[in-house]
C-alpha positions as CSV (number, residue, x, y, z in Angstrom):
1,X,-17.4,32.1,-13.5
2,X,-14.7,34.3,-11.3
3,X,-11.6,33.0,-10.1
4,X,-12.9,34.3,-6.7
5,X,-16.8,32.3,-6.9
6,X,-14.2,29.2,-8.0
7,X,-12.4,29.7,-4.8
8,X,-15.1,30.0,-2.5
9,X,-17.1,27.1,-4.6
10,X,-13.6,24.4,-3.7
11,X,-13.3,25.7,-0.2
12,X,-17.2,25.1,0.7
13,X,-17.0,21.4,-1.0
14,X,-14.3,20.9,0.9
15,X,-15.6,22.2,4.0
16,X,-18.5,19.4,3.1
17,X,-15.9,16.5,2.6
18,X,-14.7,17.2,5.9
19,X,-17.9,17.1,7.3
20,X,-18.7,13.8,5.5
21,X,-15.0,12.3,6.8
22,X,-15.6,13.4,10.3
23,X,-19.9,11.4,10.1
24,X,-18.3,9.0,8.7
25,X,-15.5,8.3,10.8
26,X,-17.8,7.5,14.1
27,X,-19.9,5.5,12.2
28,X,-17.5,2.7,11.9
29,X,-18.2,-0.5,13.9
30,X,-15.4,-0.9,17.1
31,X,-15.2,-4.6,16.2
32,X,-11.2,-4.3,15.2
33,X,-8.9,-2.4,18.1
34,X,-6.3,-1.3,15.5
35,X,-5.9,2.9,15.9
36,X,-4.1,5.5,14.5
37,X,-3.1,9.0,16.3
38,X,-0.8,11.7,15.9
39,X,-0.5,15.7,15.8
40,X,-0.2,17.5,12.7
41,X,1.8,20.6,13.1
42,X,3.1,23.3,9.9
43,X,6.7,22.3,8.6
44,X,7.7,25.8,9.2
45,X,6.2,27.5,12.7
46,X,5.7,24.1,14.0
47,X,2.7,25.5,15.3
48,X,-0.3,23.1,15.3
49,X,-2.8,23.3,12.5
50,X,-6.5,22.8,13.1
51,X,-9.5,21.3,10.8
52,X,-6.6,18.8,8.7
53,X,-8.4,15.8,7.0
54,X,-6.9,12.7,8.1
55,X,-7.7,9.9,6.3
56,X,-7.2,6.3,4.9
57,X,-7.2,6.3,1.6
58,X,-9.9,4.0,0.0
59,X,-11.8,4.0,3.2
60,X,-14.1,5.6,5.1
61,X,-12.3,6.3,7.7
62,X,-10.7,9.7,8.5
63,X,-11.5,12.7,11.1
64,X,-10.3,16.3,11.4
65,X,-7.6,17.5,13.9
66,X,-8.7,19.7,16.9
67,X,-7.6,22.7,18.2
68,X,-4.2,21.0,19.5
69,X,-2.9,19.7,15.8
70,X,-4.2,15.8,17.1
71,X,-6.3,13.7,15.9
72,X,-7.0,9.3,16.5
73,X,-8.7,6.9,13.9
74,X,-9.8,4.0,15.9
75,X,-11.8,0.5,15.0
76,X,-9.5,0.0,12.0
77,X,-8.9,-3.4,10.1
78,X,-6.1,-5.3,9.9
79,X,-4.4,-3.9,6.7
80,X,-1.8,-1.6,4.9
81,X,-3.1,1.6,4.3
82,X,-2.0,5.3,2.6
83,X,-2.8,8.0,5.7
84,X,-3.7,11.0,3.8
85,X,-3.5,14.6,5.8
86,X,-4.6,17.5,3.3
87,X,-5.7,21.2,4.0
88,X,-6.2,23.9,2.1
89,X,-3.5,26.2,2.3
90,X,-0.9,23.2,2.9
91,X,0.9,20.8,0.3
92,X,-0.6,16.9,1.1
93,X,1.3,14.1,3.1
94,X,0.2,11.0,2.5
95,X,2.5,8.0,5.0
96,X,2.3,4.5,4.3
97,X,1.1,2.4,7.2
98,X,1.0,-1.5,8.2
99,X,-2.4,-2.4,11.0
100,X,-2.0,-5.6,12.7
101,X,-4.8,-6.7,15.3
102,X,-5.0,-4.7,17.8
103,X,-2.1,-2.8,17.1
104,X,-2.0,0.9,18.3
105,X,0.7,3.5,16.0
106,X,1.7,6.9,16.3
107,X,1.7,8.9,12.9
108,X,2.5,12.9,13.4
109,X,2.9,14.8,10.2
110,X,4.4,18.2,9.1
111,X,2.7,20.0,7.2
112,X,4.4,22.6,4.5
113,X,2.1,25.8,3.4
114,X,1.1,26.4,0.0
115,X,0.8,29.8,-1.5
116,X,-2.6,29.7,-3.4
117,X,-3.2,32.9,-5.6
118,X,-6.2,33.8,-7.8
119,X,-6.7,36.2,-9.9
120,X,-7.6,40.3,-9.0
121,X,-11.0,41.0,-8.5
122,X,-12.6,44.6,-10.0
123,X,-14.4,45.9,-8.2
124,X,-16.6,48.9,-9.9
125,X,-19.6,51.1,-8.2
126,X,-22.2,53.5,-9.9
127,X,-23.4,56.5,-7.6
């Protein structure tokens, strides 16, 4: 298998996992008020970053950021909890955070780009 099919094989299960995060994440019963929200931005253009997976670890609760960098968890139990923010391309934050009921926090994170390289592709044509 090519470094290249490898590539486009992680970024299309990832692509899934987000979509499974995202269902999953407004499936979640309301009973508990505790919420989380923020906006995720890059460390260095502090420009926002779309489609991050936010995320408490061990869960099933996370969602994706919009278009704006933000993103809200809501219905969350009482609890402490890792908040995970990963994207390809980006180096993963993870924050430590402490629920109480109905308790409302702010969590932004700053994200730092990754350079991920693969190897050359050849490409060779008869004709």
């Amino acid at each position: 298998m090519t470094s290249q099919s490898v590539l486009i094989r992680l970024v299309v299960l990832l692509t899934l996992c987000t979509a499974l995060v995202v269902h999953t994440s407004t499936c979640q019963t309301q009973q508990h008020r505790n919420s989380v929200f923020g906006v995720v931005l890059d460390a260095e253009s502090r420009s926002p970053i779309v489609n991050v997976n936010v995320f408490l670890s061990n869960t099933k609760i996370g969602t994706g950021t919009d278009a704006r960098g933000a993103f809200t968890l809501t219905g969350i139990p009482s609890g402490r909890y890792d908040l995970v923010f990963s994207r390809v391309g980006y180096e993963r934050v993870i924050r430590s955070v402490l629920l109480n009921e109905n308790k409302t926090i702010t969590v932004n994170a700053h994200l730092k780009p990754r350079m991920i390289t693969i190897a050359g592709v050849d490409a060779v044509g008869e004709g």
